[in-house]
C-alpha positions in Angstrom: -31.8 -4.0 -29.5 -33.7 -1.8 -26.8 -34.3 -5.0 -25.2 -30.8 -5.3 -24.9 -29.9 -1.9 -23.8 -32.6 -1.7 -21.0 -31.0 -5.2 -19.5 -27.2 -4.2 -19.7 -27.9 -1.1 -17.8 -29.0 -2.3 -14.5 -25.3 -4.0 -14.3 -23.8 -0.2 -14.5 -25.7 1.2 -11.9 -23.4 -0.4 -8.9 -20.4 1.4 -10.3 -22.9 4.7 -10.6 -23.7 4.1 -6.7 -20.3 3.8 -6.2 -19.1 6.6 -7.4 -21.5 9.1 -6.2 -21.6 7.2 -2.7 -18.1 8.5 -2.6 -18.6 11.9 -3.9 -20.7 12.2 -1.3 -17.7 10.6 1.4 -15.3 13.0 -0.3 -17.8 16.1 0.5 -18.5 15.3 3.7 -15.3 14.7 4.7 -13.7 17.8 3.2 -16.7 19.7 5.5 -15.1 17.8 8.6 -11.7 19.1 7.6 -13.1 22.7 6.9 -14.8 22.3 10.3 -11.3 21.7 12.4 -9.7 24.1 10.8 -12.1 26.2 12.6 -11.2 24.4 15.8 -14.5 22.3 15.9 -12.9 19.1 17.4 -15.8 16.7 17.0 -15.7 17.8 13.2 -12.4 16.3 13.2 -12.9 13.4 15.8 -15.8 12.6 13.0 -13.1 12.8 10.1 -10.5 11.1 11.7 -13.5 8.4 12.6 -14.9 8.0 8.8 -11.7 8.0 7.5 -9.9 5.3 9.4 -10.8 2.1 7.3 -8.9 3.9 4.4 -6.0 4.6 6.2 -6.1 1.0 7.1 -6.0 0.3 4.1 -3.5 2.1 2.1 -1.3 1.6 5.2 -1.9 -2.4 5.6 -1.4 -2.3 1.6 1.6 -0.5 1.2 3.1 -2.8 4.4 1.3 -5.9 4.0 0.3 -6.4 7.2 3.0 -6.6 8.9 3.4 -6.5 13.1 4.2 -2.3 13.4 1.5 -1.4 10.4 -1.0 0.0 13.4 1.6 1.8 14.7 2.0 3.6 11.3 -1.6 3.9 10.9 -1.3 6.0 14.0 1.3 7.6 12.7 -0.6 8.7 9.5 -3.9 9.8 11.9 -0.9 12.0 14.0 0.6 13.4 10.4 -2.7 14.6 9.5 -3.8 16.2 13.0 -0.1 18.3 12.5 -0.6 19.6 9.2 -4.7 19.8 8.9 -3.8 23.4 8.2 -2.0 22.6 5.1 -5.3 21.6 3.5 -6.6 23.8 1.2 -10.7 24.4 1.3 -11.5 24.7 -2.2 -9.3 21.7 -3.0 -10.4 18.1 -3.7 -10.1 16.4 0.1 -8.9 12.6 -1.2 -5.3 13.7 -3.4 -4.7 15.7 -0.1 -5.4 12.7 2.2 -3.4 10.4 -0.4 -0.9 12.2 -0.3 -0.6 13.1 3.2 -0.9 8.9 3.5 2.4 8.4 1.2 4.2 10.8 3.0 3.5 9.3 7.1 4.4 5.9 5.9 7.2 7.3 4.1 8.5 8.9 7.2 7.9 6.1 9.3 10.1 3.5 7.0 13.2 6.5 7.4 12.4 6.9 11.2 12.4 3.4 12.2 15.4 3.4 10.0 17.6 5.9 12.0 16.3 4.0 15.5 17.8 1.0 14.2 20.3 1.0 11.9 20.3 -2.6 11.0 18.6 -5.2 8.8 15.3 -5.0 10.1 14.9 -2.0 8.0 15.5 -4.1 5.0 12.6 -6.0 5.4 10.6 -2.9 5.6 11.7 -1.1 3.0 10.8 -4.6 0.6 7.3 -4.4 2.0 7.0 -0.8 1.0 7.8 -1.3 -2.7 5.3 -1.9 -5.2 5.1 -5.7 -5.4 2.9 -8.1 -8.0 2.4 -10.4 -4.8 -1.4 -10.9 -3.6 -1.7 -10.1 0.5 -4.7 -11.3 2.2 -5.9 -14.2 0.3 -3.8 -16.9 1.5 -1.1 -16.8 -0.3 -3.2 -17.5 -3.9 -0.9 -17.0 -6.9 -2.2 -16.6 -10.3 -1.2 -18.6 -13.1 0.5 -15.3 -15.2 2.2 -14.9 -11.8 3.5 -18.8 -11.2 4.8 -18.1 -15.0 6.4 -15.4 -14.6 8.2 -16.3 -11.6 9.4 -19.8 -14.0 11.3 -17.5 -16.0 13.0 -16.0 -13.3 16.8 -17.5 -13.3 17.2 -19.9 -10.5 19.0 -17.5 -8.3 16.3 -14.8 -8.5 13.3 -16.9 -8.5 14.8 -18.5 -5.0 15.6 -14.5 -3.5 11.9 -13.7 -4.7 10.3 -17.1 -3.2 12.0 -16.7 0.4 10.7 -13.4 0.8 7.7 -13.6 -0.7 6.2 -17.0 -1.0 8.0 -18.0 2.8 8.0 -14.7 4.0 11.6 -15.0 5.9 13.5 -11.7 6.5 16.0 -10.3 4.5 18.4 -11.8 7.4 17.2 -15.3 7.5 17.1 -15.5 3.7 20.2 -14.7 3.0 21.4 -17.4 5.9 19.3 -19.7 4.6 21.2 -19.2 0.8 24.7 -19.3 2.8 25.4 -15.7 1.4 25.8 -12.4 2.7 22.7 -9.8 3.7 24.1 -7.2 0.7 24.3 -9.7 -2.0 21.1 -11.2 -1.4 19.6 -8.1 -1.2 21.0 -7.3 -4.5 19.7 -11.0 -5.8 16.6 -10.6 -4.5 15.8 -6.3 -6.1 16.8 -7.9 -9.4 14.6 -10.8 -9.3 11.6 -8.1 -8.0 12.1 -6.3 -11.1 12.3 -8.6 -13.5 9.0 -10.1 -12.4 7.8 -6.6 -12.5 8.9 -6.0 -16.1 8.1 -10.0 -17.4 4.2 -9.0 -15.9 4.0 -5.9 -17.5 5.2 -7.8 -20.9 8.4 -5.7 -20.9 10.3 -8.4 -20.7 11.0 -11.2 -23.7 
C-alpha cells in the first residue's frame, strides 16, 4: 500500500506546479497593476506584456478565430489601460482581468453592431455564444458530439452543420437552404440549443 501511494503521487505534482506557478503569475501581475496605478508605465507595459497570451486566448476562444479577433484583442489591452483605476489592490487580479475580458468583447460585438447594421453582425454574435464545437484542431468531432448532432431533426442538424461544420455565414446559409436570413437564424438558435441540452443529457 505505501508502495502505492509513494508512485501515485509524483503524477499530482504537475497540477501542484501548476497551480502555484500561477499563484505566483497572479501575484506578480497584480504588483504590475498596483505599480501603474502609481503611474509606473513599464509596470504596466510589463503587465500588459505577461498578460497578452491570455487575452489571446479568451478573446480567440470566445470568437473562434475569426478575421477581427486581433482587433478585439486590442480592444481588451485598450479597455484595461481606461479603467486600470477600477482595480482594487487587495482584490484577487484574475476575476478582475476576466471580467474586464467579458466586458471588451462584449462591447466590441454591440459596436461593430451599430457601424453596421446588417448581417455580418449575425455571424458574430453565433461565434460569441457558448458553443459544444472544438476550434483549433481541425475540425475533430467527438463521437458524443457526431451523436448528438444525429438526433438533431433534419432541419436543425443542416442550420447547425452549415455554420459550424462548413463555416458559411449566417447570409450564405440561409441562401444556400433557399430561406430567408430571420428564419434560418431562428432554425439554426434552436438546433444550437438542442445540441447544447442533448450534451448536457437534458435532453431525451
Amino acid at each position: 500500500m505505501d508502495e502505492m501511494r509513494e508512485s501515485a503521487a509524483p503524477s499530482a505534482e504537475p497540477d501542484v506546479q501548476t497551480a502555484q506557478a500561477e499563484s505566483e503569475d497572479e501575484l506578480r501581475w497584480a504588483a504590475w497593476m498596483r505599480a501603474a496605478q502609481g503611474g509606473d508605465g513599464e509596470a504596466f507595459e510589463a503587465l500588459l506584456g505577461a498578460i497578452l497570451p491570455r487575452v489571446r486566448a479568451h478573446v480567440f476562444g470566445r470568437l473562434g478565430g475569426r478575421d477581427h479577433a486581433e482587433d478585439v484583442v486590442q480592444n481588451v489591452l485598450l479597455s484595461i489601460h481606461r479603467s486600470r483605476h477600477t482595480y482594487q489592490p487587495d482584490r484577487r487580479f484574475k476575476p478582475w482581468l476576466n471580467a474586464v475580458m467579458r466586458n471588451a468583447v462584449i462591447d466590441s460585438l454591440r459596436a461593430r453592431r451599430h457601424e453596421w447594421r446588417h448581417q455580418d453582425f449575425d455571424d458574430f454574435e453565433i461565434a460569441a455564444e457558448e458553443s459544444p464545437f472544438p476550434t483549433g484542431d481541425g475540425g475533430a468531432l467527438s463521437p458524443e458530439l457526431e451523436a448528438a448532432l444525429a438526433r438533431l431533426p433534419d432541419a436543425q442538424r443542416e442550420a447547425v452543420e452549415l455554420l459550424h461544420l462548413q463555416e458559411l455565414s449566417v447570409k450564405e446559409a440561409a441562401a444556400r437552404i433557399g430561406i430567408s436570413v430571420s428564419a434560418f437564424k431562428v432554425r439554426a438558435h434552436r438546433g444550437r440549443a438542442r445540441l447544447r441540452e442533448i450534451l448536457e443529457g437534458r435532453k431525451p
